[in-house]
C-alpha positions as CSV (number, residue, x, y, z in Angstrom):
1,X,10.9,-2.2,3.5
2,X,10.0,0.9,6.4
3,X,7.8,3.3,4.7
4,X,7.0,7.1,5.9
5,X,5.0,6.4,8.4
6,X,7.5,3.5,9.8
7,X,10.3,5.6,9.8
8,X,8.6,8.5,11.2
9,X,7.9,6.5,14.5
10,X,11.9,5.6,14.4
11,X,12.6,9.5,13.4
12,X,9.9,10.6,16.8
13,X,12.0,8.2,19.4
14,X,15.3,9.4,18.2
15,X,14.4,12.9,18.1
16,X,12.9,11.9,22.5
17,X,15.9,9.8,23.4
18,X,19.1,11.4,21.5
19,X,18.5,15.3,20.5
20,X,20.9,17.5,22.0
21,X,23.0,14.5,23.0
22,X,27.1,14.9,22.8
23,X,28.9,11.5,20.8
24,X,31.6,10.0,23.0
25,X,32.9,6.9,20.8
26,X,31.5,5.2,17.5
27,X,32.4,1.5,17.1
28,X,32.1,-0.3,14.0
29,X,31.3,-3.8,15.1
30,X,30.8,-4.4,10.6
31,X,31.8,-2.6,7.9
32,X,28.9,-3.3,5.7
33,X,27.0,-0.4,8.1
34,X,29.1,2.2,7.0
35,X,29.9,1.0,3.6
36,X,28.2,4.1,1.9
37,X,31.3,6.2,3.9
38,X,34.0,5.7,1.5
39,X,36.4,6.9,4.1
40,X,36.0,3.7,6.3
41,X,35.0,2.8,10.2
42,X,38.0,4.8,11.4
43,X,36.9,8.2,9.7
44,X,33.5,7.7,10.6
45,X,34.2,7.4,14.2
46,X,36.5,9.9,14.3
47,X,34.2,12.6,12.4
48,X,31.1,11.8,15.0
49,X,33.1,11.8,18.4
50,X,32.6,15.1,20.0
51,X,29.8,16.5,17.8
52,X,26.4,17.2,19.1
53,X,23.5,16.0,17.4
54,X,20.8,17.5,16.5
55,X,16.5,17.0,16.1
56,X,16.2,13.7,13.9
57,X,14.6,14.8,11.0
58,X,12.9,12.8,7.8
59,X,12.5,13.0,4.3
60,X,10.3,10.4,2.7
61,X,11.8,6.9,3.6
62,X,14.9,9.1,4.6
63,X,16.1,9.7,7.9
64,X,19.1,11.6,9.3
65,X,20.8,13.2,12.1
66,X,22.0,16.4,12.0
67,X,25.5,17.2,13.2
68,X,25.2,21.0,14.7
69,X,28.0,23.1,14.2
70,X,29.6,25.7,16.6
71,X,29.7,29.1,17.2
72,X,32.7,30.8,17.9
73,X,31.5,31.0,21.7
74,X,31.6,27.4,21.3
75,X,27.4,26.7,21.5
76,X,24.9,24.8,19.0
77,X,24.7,26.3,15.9
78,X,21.2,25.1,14.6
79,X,20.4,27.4,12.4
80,X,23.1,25.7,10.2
81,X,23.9,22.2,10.8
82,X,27.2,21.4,8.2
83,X,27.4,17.8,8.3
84,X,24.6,15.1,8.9
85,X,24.6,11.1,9.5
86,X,21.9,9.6,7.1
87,X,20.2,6.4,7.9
88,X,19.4,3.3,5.3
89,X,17.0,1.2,7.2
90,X,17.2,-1.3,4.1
91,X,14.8,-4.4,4.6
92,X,15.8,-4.8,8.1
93,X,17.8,-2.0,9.7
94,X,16.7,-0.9,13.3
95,X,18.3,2.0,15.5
96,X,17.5,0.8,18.9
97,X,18.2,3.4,21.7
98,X,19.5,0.8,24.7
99,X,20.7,0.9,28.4
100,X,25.0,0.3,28.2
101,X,24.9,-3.1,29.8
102,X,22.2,-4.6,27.7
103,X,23.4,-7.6,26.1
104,X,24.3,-7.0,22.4
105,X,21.5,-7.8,19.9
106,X,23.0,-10.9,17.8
107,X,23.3,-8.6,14.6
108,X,24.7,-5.4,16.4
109,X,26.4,-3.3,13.3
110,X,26.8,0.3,15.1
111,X,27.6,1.2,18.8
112,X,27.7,5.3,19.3
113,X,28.1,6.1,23.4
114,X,27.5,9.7,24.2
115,X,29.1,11.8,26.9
116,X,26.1,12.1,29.1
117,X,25.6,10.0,32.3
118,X,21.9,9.3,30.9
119,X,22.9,5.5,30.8
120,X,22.0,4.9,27.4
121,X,23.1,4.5,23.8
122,X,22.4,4.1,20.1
123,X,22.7,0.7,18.4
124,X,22.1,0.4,14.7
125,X,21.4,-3.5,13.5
126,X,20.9,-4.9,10.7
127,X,20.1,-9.1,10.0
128,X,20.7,-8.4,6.4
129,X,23.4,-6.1,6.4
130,X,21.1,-4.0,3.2
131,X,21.3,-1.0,5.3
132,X,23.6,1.7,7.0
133,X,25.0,4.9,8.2
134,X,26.5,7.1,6.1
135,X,28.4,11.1,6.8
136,X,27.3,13.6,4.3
137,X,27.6,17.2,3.4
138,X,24.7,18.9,4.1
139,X,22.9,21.5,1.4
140,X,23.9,24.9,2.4
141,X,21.8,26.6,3.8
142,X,19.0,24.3,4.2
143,X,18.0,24.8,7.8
144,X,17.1,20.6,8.2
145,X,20.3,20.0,7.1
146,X,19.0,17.8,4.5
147,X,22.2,15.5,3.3
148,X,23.1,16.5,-0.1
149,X,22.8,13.2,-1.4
150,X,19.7,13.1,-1.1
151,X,18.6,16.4,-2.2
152,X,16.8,14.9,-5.2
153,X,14.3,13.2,-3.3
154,X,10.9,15.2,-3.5
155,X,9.1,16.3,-0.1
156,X,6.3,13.8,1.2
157,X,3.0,14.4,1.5
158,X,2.9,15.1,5.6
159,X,5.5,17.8,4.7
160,X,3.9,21.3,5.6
161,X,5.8,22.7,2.4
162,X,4.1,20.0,-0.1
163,X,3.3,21.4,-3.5
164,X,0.0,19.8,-4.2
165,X,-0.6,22.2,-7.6
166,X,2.7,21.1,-8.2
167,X,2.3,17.8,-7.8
168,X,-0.9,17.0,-10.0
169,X,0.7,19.0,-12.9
170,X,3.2,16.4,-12.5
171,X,0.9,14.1,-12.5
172,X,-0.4,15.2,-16.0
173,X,2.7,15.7,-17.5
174,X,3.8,12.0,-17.1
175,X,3.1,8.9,-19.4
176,X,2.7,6.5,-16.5
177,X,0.0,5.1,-14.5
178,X,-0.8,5.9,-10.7
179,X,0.8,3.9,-8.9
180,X,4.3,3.9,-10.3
181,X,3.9,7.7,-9.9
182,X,3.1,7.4,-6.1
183,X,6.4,5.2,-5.9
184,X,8.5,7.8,-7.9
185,X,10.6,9.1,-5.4
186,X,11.4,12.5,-7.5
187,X,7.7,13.2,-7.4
188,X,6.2,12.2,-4.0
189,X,8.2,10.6,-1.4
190,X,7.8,8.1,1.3
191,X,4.9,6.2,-0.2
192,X,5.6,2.2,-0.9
193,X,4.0,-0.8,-2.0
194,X,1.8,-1.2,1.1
195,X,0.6,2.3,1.9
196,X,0.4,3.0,-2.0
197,X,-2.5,-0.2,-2.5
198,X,-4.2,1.2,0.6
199,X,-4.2,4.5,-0.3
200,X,-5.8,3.6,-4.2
201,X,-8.2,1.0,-2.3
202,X,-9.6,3.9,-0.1
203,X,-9.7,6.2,-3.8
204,X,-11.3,3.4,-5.5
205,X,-8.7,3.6,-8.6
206,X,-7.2,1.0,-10.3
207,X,-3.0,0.9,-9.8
208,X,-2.8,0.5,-14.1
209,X,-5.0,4.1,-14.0
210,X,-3.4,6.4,-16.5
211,X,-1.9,9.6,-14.6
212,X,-3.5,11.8,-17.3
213,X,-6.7,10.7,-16.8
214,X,-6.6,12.2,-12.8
215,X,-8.6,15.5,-12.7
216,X,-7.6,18.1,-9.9
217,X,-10.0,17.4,-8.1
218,X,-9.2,13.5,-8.2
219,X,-5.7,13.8,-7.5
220,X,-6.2,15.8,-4.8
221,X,-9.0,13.0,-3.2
222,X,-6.0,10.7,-3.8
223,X,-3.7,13.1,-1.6
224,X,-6.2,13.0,1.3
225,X,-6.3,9.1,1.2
226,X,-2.5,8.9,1.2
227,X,-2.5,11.2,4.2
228,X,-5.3,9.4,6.0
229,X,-3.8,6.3,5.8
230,X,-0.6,7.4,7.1
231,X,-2.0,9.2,9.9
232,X,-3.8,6.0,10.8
233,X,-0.7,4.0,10.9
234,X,1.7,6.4,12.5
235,X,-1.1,6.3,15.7
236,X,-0.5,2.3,16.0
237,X,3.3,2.8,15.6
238,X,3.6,1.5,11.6
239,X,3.3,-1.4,9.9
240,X,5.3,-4.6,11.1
241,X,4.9,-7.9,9.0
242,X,7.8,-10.0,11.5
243,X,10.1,-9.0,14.1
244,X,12.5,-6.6,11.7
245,X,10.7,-3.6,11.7
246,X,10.5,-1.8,15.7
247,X,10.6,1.5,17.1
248,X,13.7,2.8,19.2
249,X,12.6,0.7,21.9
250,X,11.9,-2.3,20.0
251,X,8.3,-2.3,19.7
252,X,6.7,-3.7,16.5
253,X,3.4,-1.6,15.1
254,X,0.5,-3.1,14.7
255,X,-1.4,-1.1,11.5
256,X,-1.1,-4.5,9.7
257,X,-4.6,-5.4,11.9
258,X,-6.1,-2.7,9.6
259,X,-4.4,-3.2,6.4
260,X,-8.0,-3.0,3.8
261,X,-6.0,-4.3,0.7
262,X,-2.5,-4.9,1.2
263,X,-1.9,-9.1,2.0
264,X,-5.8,-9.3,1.5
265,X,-5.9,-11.6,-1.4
266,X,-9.2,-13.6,-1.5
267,X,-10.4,-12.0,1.3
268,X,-13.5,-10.2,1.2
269,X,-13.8,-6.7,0.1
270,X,-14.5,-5.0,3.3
271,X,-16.8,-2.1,0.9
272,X,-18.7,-4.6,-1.2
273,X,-17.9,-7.9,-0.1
274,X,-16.0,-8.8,-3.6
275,X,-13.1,-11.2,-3.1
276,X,-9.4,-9.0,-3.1
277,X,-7.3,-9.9,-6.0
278,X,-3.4,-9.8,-6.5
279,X,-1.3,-9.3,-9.3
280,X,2.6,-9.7,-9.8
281,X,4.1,-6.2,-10.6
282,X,6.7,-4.6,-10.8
283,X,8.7,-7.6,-8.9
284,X,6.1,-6.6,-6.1
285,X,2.3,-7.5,-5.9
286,X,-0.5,-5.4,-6.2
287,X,-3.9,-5.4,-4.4
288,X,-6.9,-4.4,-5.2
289,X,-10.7,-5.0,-5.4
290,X,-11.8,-6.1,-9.0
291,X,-15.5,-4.3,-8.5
292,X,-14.3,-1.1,-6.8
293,X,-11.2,-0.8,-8.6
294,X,-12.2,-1.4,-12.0
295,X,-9.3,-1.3,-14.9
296,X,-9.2,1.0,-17.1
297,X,-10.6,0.5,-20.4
298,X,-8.1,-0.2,-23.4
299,X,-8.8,2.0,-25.9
């Protein structure tokens, strides 16, 4: 599944290619894509035709599109956007930005035209139909428009406004171990299974490492890793394992070339030579060098 720094390269195209754009007509080609809109394909299309949309923005895995509101002179009101379209990528959910007489991809879910003569359009498809759009409410006030549904979901760790004091107090509070913190959404979002085993490689701590052990000063180390190792992959376009995960255009990333745990099993250790293990968890794996990571003792 797309991580932050996969769905940031989707959110960077999007915010190039559609920004400021007007939407003409929305077709439905499955209702599966819009199944999270309990109104149905009809009130979907009819609630995006004519509004403008705004800078693509991202929280986490999370994705949206702002829907700007007008003034009463009839311009972009972006300092309060009221309604926004969030995108699900799922396992294999792509928004492809595409010239009108390209032939349709084979699992074409969403068409949205715009008014413009730019010559181009939005396609959202899915192979697995796990994914989708969905029309929210946004939180007032909020000057992303962040959807309300997904107002729970705690700021990442590229955000500018990222509490990292508040975040290792967290971290100390909690009965859990490191990793399942860095996949707790309501703590620190946008960090999965890949970017989480990188990030604790690159830390040298174990993924079974009690959060209360972390001092500030480790957690923070931690932090910097994370961030490193999204940078690093957002500057080769992501993370693609097979041909599901592209950018708008439909270009795969190639950060899986410099992956230094994930998928690494029995490989050598690329700090010390020790051959990578892998362990089931979580309905997941996890990897992880046996002499740099060490487990924590059992007391």
């Amino acid at each position: 599944m797309p991580e932050l720094p996969e769905v940031e390269v989707v959110r960077r195209g999007l915010e190039r290619w559609v920004r400021d754009r007007t939407v003409a007509d929305v077709a439905v080609l499955h209702p599966r894509a819009i199944r999270r809109h309990l109104a149905g394909p009809e009130d979907f299309a009819a609630q995006l035709r004519g509004r403008r949309l705004g800078t693509a923005r991202r929280r986490g895995k999370y994705l949206w599109l702002p829907l700007e509101a007008e003034t009463s002179a009839g311009t972009p009101d972006r300092a309060a956007p009221d309604r926004a379209v969030l995108a699900h990528l799922g396992m294999s959910g792509q928004l492809l930005v595409q010239p009108h007489d390209a032939l349709d991809e084979k699992h074409l879910r969403i068409r949205v035209r715009f008014a413009d003569a730019n010559g181009t359009e939005l396609r959202f498809v899915d192979q697995r139909t796990f994914g989708g759009l969905s029309l929210h409410d946004t939180v007032p006030g909020d000057p992303d428009g962040l959807p309300d549904v997904i107002a729970h979901i705690a700021r990442d760790p590229l955000d500018p406004a990222f509490d990292e004091d508040a975040f290792h107090a967290a971290l100390r509070r909690r009965r859990t171990t490191v990793k399942r913190a860095l996949l707790d959404q309501s703590l620190i979002s946008g960090v999965g299974n890949i970017y989480a085993d990188e990030a604790l490689w690159r830390a040298r701590l174990h993924y079974d490492r009690p959060t209360a052990t972390l001092t500030r000063p480790r957690s923070a180390e931690l932090l910097t890793h994370i961030r490193d190792v999204m940078h690093a992959a957002l500057a080769v376009g992501g993370t693609s394992f097979d041909s599901l995960y592209v950018n708008v255009n439909g270009e795969s990333g190639y950060f899986d070339r410099s992956l230094d745990a994930y998928g690494r099993e029995d490989e050598p250790c690329r700090r010390c030579g020790t051959a990578m293990r892998r362990r089931p968890w979580m309905n997941r794996s996890s990897y992880f060098c046996p002499r740099c990571q060490r487990p924590p003792r059992v007391s």
